[in-house]
N, C-alpha and C positions, 0 to 999 in steps of 0.2 A: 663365421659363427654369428649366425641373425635370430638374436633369442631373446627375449625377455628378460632374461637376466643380463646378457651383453649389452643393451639399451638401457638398462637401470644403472650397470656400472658408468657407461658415458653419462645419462645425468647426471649422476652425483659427482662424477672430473667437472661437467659444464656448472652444478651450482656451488662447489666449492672457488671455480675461475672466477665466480660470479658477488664471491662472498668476499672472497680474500683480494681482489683485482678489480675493482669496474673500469680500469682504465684500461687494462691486457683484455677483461671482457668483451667491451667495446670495440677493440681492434680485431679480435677473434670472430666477430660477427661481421665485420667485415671482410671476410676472408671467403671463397665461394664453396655454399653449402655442403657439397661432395668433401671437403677437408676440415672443414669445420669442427666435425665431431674427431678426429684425429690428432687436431692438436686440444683440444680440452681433455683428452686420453692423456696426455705427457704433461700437460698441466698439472694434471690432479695428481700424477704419481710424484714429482718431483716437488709440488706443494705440501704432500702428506711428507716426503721424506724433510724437507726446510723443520715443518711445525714440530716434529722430533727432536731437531735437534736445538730447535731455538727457542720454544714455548714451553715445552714439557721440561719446567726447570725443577716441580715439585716430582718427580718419579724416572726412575730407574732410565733415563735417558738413551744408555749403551744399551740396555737388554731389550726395550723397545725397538731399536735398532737395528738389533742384529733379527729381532722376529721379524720386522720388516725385510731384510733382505735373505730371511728364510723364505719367507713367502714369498717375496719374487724369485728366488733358486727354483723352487718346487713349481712355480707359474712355467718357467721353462721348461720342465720336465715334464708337466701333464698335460701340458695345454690350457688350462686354466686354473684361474683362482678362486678360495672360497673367500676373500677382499676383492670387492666389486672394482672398484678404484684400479687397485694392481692388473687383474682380468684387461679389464679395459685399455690401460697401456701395454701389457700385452700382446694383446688382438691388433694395438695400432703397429705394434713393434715387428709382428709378422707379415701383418700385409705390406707394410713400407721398407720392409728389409733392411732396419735401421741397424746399424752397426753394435754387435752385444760391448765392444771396445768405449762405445759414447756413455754406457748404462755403467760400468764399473767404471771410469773417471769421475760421474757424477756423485756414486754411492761414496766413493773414496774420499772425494773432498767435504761430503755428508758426516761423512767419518772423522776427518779432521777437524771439525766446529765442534766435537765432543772434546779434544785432547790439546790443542794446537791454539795456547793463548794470544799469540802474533806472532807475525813474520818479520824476519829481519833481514832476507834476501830476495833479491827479485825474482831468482829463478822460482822460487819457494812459493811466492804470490802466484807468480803467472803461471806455477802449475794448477793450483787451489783455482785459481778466473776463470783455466780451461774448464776442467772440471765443473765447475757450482754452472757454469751460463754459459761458454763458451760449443762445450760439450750439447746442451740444449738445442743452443740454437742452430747446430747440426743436425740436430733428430727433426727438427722443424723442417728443417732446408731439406729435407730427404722428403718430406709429404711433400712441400710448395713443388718440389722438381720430377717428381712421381719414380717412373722407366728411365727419365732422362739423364743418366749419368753423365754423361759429359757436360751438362748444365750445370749439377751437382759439384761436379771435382770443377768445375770455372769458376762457380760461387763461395764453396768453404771458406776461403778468404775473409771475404767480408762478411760474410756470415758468424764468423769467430770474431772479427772486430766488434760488433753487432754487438754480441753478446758479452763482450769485455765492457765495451763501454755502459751498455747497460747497467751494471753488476759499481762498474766503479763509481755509478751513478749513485746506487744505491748505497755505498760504502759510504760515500759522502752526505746523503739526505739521512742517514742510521746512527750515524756517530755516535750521538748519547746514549741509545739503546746498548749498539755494540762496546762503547767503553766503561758503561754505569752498571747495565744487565749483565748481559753476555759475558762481560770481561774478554774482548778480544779486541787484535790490534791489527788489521790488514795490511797499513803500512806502516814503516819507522817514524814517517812524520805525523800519524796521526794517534794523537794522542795530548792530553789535556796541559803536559808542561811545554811540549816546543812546536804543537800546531801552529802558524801561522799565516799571513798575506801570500807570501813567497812560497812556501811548501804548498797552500789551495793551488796556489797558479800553476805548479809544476804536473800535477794532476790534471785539473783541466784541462789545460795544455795538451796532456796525454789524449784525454778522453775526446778531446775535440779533433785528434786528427786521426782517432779510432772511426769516429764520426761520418768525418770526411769519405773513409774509405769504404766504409759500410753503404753509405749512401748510394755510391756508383751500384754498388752489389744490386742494392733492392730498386733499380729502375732498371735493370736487367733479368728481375724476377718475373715468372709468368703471371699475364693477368688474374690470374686464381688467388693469386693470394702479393700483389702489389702491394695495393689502395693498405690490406688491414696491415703489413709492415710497417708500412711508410705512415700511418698513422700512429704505432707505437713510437715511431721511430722520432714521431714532430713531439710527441707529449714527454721523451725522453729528453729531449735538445733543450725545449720548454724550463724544462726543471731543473737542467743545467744551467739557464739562462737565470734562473731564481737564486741557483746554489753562489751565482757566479758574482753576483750583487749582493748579496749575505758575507756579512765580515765573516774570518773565520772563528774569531772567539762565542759569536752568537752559533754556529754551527755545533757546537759541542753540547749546545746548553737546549736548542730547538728543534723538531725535525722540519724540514722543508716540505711543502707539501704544494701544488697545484689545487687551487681552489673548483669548484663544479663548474661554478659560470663558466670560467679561461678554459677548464677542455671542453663544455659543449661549442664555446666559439672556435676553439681548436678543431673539433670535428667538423664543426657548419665549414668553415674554411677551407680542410683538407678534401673534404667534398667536393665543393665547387673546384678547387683548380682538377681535383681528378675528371670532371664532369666536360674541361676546357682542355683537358689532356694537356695538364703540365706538369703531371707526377713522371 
């Protein structure tokens, strides 16, 4: 569908990636033009479904919600949406034959940030990680790998590591938000009476050899969409490396953040070594 309306909905996925992310936007433009506009489709759908459930603290939160994912029932059903945004993922979700299994893990664990004040079991986390990122970063992995299934079922792996560490990344730079705002508790140790040095460590720890494995994943990725992984992927490490020098009692109380200057040097950097092929 090459319409006017289909290109209006991919803009508004590309300026909301643009609004809410300059650092995923960044990376996304570096990705090669033909996929470009497919993952700012899944950007924007699962950005609108985040700000539901996390921002919209004054209204009706669950009945927003559930209109949300009438509207994407009915998107399957007609072929299109009168939510540009929706349309748009969609149209990306047809052409790349993404799994409808990846779109209901994601809405589900969407669902549980309404109801679900923390987790007290691992399984119970690591299902919510698949779901919220993990899940993602499979719909992603399905553009980067196009026809190529057997690339595909090689990569899932790290590709869900990918997107775990991402997310735990985020648990960690969020804290205040998620314990002050939100009221929610991702893990047992995080939380304001027995976060500590040793509990940060055991998480990192985790997230670092999520890392590890990810990394193999994405220099086995086609050159289409390398360089803009392994670019998310340096400014994710980056921030871990921030979270990881931050006591943990200051992490409760400030969010972490990468300053401009440090990712345009991040980016000039990752550049040149892709430039001397050593990504």
């Amino acid at each position: 569908m090459d319409s006017l309306y289909a290109r209006t909905g991919f803009d508004i996925s590309r300026t909301i990636t643009r609004n809410y992310s300059t650092s995923f936007f960044s990376a996304v433009n570096l990705l090669a033009k033909d996929i470009r506009e497919a993952i700012f489709g899944i950007y924007g759908f699962v950005r609108l479904a985040d700000e539901i459930v996390d921002s919209f603290t004054d209204y009706d939160r669950q009945y927003l919600l559930n209109r949300f994912e009438q509207d994407y029932a009915e998107a399957i059903q007609q072929g299109i949406s009168t939510n540009p945004v929706i349309n748009a993922f969609e149209l990306t979700v047809r052409k790349y034959r993404i799994d409808r299994h990846l779109i209901e893990a994601f809405l589900k664990s969407m669902r549980a940030d309404l109801s679900h004040p923390g987790y007290s079991r691992k399984s119970d986390i690591e299902e919510y990680i698949y779901g919220s990122a993990s899940a993602v970063g499979l719909m992603c992995l399905r553009v980067f790998t196009g026809t190529d299934d057997v690339l595909y079922e090689k990569l899932q792996q790290p590709a869900m590591k990918l997107g775990s560490a991402f997310q735990k990344v985020n648990f960690l730079r969020d804290l205040r938000t998620d314990l002050e705002v939100l009221d929610r508790v991702y893990f047992p140790e995080l939380n304001r009476q027995n976060f500590n040095e040793t509990h940060k460590q055991q998480i990192i720890t985790e997230i670092e050899s999520e890392f590890a494995e990810a990394y193999q994943g994405i220099r086995q990725l086609p050159s289409n969409s390398r360089l803009g992984v392994f670019i998310a992927y340096r400014y994710y490490t980056k921030l871990l490396q921030k979270i990881k020098k931050t006591p943990a009692h200051k992490l409760i109380t400030h969010r972490i953040r990468i300053a401009d200057v440090s990712k345009a040097l991040l980016l000039s950097h990752t550049l040149l070594l892709n430039k001397i092929n050593l990504i």
